[in-house]
N, C-alpha and C positions, 0 to 999 in steps of 0.2 A: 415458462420459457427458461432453460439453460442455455450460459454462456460461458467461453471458455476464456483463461487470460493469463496471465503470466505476473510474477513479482521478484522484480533484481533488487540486492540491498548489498551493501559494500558497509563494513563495522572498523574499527581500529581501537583498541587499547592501552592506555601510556600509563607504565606502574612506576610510581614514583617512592625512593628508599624508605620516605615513612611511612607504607601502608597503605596511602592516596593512588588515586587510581582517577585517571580522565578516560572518560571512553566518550567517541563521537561515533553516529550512524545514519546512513541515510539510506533511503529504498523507494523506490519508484511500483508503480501497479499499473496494468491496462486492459481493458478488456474487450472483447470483441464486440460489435455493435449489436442490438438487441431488437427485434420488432415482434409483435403480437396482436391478434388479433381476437375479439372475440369470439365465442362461441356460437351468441346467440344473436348477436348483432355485428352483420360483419363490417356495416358503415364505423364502427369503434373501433382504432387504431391507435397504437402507439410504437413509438422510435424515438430509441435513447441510441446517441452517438458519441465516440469521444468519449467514454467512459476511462479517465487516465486519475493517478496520486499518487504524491507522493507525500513523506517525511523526512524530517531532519533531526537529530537528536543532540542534545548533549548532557551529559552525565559525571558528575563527579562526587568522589564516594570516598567512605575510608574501611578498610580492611582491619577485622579485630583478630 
């Protein structure tokens, strides 16, 4: 079964004079709902719904 979906992500970077660097990022994913069915047995079904995620990040670092 393929299914198709999308993923929005929004990042931000803050560099600060000594090198240090904060970065935060988050992104969301969804995909479209998915059903299948056997081949051999058609009474064998399945349906996944609601396929959604996301992340959050945050990150800080130093620059050499």
């Amino acid at each position: 079964v393929n299914t198709k979906g999308y993923t929005v992500g929004l990042g931000y970077q803050f560099d600060a004079p000594n090198g240090v660097f904060i970065r935060g990022e988050v992104s969301a994913t969804a995909y479209d709902d998915v059903n299948a069915t056997s081949t051999t047995d058609s009474s064998k079904k399945v349906q996944v719904n609601n396929m959604y995620g996301a992340i959050g990040a945050l990150k800080i670092g130093k620059s050499f």
